[in-house]
N, C-alpha and C positions, 0 to 999 in steps of 0.2 A: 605509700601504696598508690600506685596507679588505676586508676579508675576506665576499668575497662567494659564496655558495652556491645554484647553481642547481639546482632541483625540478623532473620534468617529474610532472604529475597527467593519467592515465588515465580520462577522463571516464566509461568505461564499464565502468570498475572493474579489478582483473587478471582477467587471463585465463589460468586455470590449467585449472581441471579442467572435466570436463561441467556441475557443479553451475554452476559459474561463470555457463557459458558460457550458461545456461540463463534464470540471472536474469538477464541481458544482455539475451537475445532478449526478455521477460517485461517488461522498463524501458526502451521505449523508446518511440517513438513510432507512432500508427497507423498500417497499414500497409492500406491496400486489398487485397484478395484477391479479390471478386469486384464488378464492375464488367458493368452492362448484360447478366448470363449467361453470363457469361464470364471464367474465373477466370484472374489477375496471375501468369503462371506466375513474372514475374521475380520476384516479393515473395516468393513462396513461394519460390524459392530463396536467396536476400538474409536470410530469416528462418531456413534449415535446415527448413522447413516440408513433409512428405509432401502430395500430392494425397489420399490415401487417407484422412488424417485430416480434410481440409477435408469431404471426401464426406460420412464420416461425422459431421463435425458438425451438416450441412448437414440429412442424413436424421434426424436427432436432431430437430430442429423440425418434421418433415413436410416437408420443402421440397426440391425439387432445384435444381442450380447453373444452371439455366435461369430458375427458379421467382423466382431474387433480383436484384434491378437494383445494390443495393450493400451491401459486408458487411465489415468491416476487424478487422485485429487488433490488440488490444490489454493490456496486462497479461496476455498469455497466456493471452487467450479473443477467442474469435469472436463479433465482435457482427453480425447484422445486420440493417440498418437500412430499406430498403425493400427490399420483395418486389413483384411484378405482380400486377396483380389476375389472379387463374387462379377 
């Protein structure tokens, strides 16, 4: 008989502690947040993401979530990528 040993592999690493869970959110794929001035509330929850923090990264550029047509996250920062002309 062959002796066979099955592995299951965690593609998103384990998931222990906050640090974990953090690199997790940080490697993954884009995520849309704001779309046409109007911010993804699902991603933002999908991600553990606050609104409060999207705001303020938003005021950080001079911009408000009106102000952006589209803006996504990624590696654990906010890009975004068109704004309106205002």
């Amino acid at each position: 008989k062959a002796n066979i040993k099955s592995h299951q592999i965690n593609i998103l690493g384990s998931i222990g502690g906050s640090e974990s869970k953090e690199k997790e959110k940080d490697n993954i794929y884009p995520f849309p947040l704001i779309v046409s001035g109007r911010i993804i509330r699902e991603n933002l929850d999908t991600l553990q993401i606050e609104e409060k923090w999207l705001r303020k990264e938003v005021e950080k550029k001079g911009k408000t979530i009106k102000d952006i047509m589209f803006a996504n996250y990624e590696n654990g920062k906010l890009f975004i990528a068109e704004t309106k002309d205002t």
